[in-house]
N, C-alpha and C positions, 0 to 999 in steps of 0.2 A: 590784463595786468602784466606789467614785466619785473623781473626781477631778477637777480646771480646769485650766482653759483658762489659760496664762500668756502676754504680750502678747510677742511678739519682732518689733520694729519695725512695719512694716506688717501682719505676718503672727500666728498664736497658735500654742505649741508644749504638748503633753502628753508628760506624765511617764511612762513608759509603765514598772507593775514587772519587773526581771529575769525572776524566774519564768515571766509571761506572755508575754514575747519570747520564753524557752527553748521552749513548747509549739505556737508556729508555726516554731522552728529559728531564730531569728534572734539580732543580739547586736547592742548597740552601734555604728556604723560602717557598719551593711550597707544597702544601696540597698533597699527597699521599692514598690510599687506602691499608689496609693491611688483608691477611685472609691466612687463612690456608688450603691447601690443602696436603693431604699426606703426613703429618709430616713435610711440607715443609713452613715456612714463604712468603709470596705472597707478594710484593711490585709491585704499580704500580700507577701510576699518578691520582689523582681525578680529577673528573668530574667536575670542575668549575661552570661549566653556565649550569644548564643543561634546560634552557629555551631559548640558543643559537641558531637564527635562525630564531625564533617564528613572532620577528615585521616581519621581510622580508616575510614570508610565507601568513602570515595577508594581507601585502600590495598586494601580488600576488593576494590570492584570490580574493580582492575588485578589484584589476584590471580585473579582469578576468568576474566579477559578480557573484559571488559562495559565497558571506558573508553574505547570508540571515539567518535570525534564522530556526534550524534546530527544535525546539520546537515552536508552537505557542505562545502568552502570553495567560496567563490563566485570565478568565475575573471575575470578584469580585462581581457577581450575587448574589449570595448563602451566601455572607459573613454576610447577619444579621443573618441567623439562627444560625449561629454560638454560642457554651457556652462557656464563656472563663471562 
């Protein structure tokens, strides 16, 4: 498929067909990632959420008992000799 390049302000925007956004899962609106590899343009869908997951894995470990602190707390003995 061919198509150009159309001027939008300082920048160029492409027309990109429905079809061919359907077949990387994408639509209208959606965030995308773009980079360059081998003189080639790179499109491909961004990372939304990238903390997707995280509550659910949380609840596992506390079900499991594995959500202890993995650092002790540090105790505040020493804080008068401190010089602020």
């Amino acid at each position: 498929m061919h198509s150009s390049l159309k001027k939008i302000g300082n920048s160029a925007g492409i027309l990109i067909p429905k079809p061919m956004l359907a077949e990387i899962g994408a639509k209208a609106g959606d965030s995308i990632d773009l980079t360059v590899e081998n003189g080639r343009i790179i499109m491909q869908l961004a990372v939304n959420a990238p903390r997707a997951g995280w509550a659910e894995a949380s609840r596992q470990l506390a079900a499991e008992g594995d959500d202890g602190l993995v650092w002790p707390e540090f105790a505040n003995d020493d804080d008068a000799e401190l010089k602020w």
